[in-house]
C-alpha positions as CSV (number, residue, x, y, z in Angstrom):
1,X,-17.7,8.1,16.0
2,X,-14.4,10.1,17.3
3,X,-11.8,7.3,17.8
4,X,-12.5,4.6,14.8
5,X,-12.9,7.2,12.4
6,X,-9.2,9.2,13.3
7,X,-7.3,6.0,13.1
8,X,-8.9,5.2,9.8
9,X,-8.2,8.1,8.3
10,X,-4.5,8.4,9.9
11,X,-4.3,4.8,8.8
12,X,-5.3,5.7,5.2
13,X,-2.5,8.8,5.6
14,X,-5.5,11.2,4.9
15,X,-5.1,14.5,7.0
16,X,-8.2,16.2,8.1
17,X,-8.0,18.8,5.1
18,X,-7.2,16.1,2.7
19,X,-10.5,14.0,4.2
20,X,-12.7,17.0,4.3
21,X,-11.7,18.2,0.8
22,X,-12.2,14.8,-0.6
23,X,-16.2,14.9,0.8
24,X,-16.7,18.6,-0.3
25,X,-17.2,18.9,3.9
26,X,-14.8,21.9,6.0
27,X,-11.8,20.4,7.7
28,X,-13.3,21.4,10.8
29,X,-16.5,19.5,10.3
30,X,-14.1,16.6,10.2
31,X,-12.1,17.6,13.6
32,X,-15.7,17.8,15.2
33,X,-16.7,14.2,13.8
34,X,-13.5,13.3,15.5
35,X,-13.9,14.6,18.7
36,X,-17.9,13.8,18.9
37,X,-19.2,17.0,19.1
38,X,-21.2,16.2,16.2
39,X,-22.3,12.9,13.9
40,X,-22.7,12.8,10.6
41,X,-25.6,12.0,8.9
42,X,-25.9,8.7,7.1
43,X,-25.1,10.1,3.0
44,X,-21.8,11.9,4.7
45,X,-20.9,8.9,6.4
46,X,-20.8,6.8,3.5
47,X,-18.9,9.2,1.7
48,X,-16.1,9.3,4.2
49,X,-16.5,5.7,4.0
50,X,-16.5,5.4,0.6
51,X,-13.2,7.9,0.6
52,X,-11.1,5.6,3.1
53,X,-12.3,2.3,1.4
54,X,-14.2,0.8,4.2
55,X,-17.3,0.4,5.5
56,X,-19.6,3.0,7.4
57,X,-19.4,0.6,10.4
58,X,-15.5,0.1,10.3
59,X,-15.2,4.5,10.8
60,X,-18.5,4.0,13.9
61,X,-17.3,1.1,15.6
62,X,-13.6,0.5,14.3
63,X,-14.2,-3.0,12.9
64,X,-12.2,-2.8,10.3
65,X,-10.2,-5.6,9.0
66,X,-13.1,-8.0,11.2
67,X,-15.2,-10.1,9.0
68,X,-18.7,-11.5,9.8
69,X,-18.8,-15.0,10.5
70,X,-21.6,-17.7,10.9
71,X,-21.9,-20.2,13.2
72,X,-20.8,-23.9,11.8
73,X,-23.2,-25.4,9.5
74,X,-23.8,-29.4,10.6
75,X,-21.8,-30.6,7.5
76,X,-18.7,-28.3,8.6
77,X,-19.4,-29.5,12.4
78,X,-19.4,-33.2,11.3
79,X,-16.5,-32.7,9.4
């Protein structure tokens, strides 16, 4: 979780204390999800989530801004 969730939240102009405030979480719970010495469980990760207006997924794997997509349906391949 370290890297995806620090450039969300430096994207999102959110410092640590600001981040950890907005979650009810200490700002060093947040420096330790940053640095991976510890993960989150699911209801805090949705929260931080929820704070930075993405998706849980976006601050685990830093997808954000990716969208899913779907292979071609055979009346888009035909054309």
């Amino acid at each position: 979780m370290p890297k995806p969730l620090k450039e969300v939240r430096i994207r999102k102009k959110l410092t640590q204390a600001e981040l950890a405030r907005a979650v009810g979480l200490a700002q060093s719970t947040i420096a330790n999800y940053e640095m991976g010495r510890r993960i989150p469980r699911l209801h805090i990760a949705q929260k931080i989530a929820k704070v930075l207006g993405t998706r849980v997924d976006n601050i685990i794997f830093g997808r954000e801004g990716c969208e899913m997509t779907t292979d071609p349906t055979p009346d888009e391949r035909a054309g």
